[in-house]
C-alpha positions, 0 to 999 in steps of 0.5 A, spaced: 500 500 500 505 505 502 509 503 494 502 504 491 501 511 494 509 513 493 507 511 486 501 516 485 504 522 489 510 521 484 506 521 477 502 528 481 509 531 481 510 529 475 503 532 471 504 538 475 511 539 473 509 537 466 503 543 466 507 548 469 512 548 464 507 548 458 501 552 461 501 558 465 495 563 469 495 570 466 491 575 471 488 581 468 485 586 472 482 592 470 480 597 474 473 601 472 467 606 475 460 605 474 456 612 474 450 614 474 446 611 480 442 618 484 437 620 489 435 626 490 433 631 496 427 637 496 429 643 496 433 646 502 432 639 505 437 633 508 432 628 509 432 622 504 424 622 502 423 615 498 417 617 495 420 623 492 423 623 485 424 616 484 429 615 490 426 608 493 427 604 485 435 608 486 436 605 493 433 598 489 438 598 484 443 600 488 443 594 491 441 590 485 448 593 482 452 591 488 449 585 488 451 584 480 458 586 481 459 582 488 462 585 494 469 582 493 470 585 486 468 592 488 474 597 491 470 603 494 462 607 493 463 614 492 458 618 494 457 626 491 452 630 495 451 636 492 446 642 493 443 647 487 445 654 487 441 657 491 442 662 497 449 663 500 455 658 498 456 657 506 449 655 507 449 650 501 455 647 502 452 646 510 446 643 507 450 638 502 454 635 509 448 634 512 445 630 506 452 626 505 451 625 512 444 622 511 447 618 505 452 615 509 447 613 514 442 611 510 448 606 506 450 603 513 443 601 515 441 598 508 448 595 507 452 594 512 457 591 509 459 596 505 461 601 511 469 600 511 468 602 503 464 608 503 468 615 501 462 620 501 464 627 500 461 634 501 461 636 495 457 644 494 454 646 490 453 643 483 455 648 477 458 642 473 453 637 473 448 644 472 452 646 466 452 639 463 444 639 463 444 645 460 450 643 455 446 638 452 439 641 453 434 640 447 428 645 448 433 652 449 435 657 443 443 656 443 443 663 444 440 661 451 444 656 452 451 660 450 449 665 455 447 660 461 455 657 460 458 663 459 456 665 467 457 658 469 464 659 466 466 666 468 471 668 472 467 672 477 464 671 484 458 666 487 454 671 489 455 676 483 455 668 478 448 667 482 445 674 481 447 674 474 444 667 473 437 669 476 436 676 471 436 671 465 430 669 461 430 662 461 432 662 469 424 660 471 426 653 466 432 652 469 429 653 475 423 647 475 427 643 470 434 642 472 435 645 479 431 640 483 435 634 479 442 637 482 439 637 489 442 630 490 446 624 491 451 621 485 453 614 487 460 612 483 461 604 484 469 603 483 470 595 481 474 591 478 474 587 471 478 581 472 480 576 467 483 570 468 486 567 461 489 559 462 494 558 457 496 550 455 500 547 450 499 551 443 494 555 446 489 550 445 486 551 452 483 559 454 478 561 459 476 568 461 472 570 467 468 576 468 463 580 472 457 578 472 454 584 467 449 590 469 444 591 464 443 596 461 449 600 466 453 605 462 461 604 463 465 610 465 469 615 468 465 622 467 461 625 471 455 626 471 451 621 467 444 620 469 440 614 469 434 616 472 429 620 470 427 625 474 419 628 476 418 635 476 419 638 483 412 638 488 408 644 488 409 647 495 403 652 495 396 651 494 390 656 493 383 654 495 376 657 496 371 652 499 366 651 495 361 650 501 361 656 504 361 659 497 354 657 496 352 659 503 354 667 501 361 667 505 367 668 500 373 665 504 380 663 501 385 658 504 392 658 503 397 651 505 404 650 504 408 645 504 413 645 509 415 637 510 415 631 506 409 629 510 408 635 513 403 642 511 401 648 514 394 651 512 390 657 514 383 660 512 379 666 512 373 668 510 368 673 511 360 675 509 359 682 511 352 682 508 346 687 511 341 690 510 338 696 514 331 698 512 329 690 515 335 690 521 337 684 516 344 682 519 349 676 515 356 678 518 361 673 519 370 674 519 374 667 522 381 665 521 383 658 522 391 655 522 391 648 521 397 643 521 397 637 517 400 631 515 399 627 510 400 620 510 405 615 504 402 616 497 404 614 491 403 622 488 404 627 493 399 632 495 393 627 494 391 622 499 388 622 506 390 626 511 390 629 518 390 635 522 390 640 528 387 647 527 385 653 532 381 659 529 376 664 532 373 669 530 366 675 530 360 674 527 353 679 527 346 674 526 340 677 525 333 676 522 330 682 523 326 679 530 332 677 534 340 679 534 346 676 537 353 680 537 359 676 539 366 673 538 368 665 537 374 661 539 374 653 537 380 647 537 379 640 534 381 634 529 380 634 522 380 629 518 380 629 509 382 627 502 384 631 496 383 627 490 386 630 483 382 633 477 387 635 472 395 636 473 394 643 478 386 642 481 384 638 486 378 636 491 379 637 498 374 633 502 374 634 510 371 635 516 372 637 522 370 636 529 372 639 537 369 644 542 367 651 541 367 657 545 363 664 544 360 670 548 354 674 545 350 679 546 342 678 544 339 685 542 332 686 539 331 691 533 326 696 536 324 702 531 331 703 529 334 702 535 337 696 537 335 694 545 341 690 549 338 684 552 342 680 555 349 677 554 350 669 554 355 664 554 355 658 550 360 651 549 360 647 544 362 639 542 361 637 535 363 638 528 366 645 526 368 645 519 366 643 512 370 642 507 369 642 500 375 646 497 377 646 490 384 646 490 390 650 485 397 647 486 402 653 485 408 650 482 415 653 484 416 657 478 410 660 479 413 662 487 419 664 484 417 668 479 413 672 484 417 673 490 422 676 484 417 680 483 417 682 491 424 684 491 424 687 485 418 692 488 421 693 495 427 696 492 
């Protein structure tokens, strides 16, 4: 037995000795950068919304890109964020730190496996990748776009670049078009390409292993290429009237901003102010209302259900010719609502509104033309306050800037 295992052992050697004397492994590795992969931030905002812009399916094919190349392949994960060019440089550089640091958080939570190859870098705010999108823009006239570059090129400073920036004609396309897409996170995957080539006796035996291919993922070293298509930004402002009190003779007008992904502000007022002396005939009604709301996960925002808090009070003077009551109002409660779309900017806000209401008045009798005080009165309240049918007008941010140019404009 141990003469036949000598014997094996020495015919091993022998193939072993013959193959490495015809036969050798070449290892090629190349190394290469995959660009391209995005998620983008609201305007003045670090949060990471994943209903916003298509960042959920970014994050999904971030993984799904990493999972392809495989861990052991993969160098180090760049990630750019950036800021548009917007207010002060400092406050813009601040904001894309704290959206690199978002990111960063945001990688180590979902992978991570990731965390010692993670290179994230503030990086400012983002004329170059602004300049590529208005370099290769289709919609301008090239007279536009010459002018555009020539700013983004000159040898001047932000502030003096910004302003001449925001004179231009075409600032308000540029504006809804380009600025909320480079208010973002760039992914840059860097990895390396291996091929093994074995070669045997007259080259007859020749492998080569790559990784395992990314569809439809371009292959470069510049910067920026995108692949994802970004949505036109979200209407912060709405402008509404409620059509109930329309038809009961009380114009009013509802003003919501949006101040949070979830979050929004809003506030009506409304007054009848409607008389008729002869007959002592009084209508007159003057409240304001604050409301918060939040809005829960939608796939479109701006449209769902919500819930909220309001407060209000407000004056009022009812009088039907036989009996009047003159006095002020406080009230608090809940709401709850649905806004559902009509067209791309009009949409219905159905809600209602309950809590407690508190009012003090004055009854009086209208006598011969005087208006003889009877007695005051105190009255409480619990049930529903609010009835909401409110037709809607989003207010896109173009809209917004063109407005509050025109305001600067006038208070100089």
């Amino acid at each position: 037995m141990r003469r036949a295992i000598q014997i094996v052992a020495s015919l091993m050697i022998l193939i072993m000795g013959v193959t490495k004397s015809y036969a050798q492994i070449v290892l090629h590795s190349e190394a290469k950068s995959l660009v391209g992969i995005e998620v983008h931030f609201r305007f003045d905002d670090s949060q990471l919304d994943l209903d916003y812009m298509g960042n959920r399916n970014s994050l999904s094919r971030f993984t799904y890109v990493v999972d392809s190349i495989g861990l052991m392949k993969i160098d180090s994960i760049v990630v750019v964020s950036q800021s548009s060019p917007e207010g002060t440089y400092e406050h813009n550089m601040r904001l894309s730190q704290r959206r690199a640091a978002t990111m960063r958080r945001a990688i180590e939570r979902r992978h991570p496996e990731l965390k010692e190859l993670l290179r994230i870098y503030p990086d400012g705010e983002s004329w170059a990748q602004l300049r590529e999108y208005v370099k290769s823009d289709t919609t301008m006239q090239q007279s536009a776009i010459d002018e555009v570059l020539r700013i983004i090129d000159s040898d001047v400073n932000i502030a003096t670049k910004k302003r001449q920036m925001s004179q231009l004609p075409v600032y308000d396309y540029l504006h809804v078009n380009y600025y909320p897409r480079i208010r973002n996170s760039v992914f840059c995957i860097v990895y390396y390409d291996l091929h093994t080539t074995v070669e045997g006796i007259e080259g007859i035996i020749s492998k080569s292993i790559a990784p395992t291919p990314v569809p439809d993922t371009p292959i470069s070293s510049a910067y920026p290429i995108i692949l994802n298509a970004p949505t036109p930004s979200v209407p912060k402002l709405n402008i509404r009237t409620n059509l109930v009190n329309d038809l009961l003779f009380s114009p009013n007008i509802e003003l919501e901003y949006r101040i949070k992904p979830h979050w929004s502000v809003m506030a009506d007022y409304s007054i009848a102010w409607w008389s008729r002396k002869s007959v002592h005939w009084y209508y007159q009604l003057m409240q304001f209302n604050p409301e918060l709301r939040y809005w829960f996960r939608t796939d479109k925002p701006w449209h769902g259900h919500y819930v909220g808090a309001f407060v209000g009070g407000g004056y009022y003077d009812l009088e039907n010719g036989y009996r009047g009551y003159k006095g002020e109002h406080i009230l608090a409660g809940l709401c709850y609502g649905y806004m559902f779309p009509i067209s791309q900017q009009l949409s219905l806000d159905a809600g209602i509104g309950v809590g407690a209401m508190v009012t003090e008045y004055e009854e009086y009798l209208p006598i011969d033309g005087c208006y003889v005080y009877q007695q005051t009165s105190r009255t409480q309240y619990v049930g529903p306050l609010k009835l909401r049918l409110s037709l809607t007008w989003h207010i896109d941010d173009a809209k917004l800037h063109k407005a509050a140019q025109w305001l600067k404009g006038g208070a100089r």
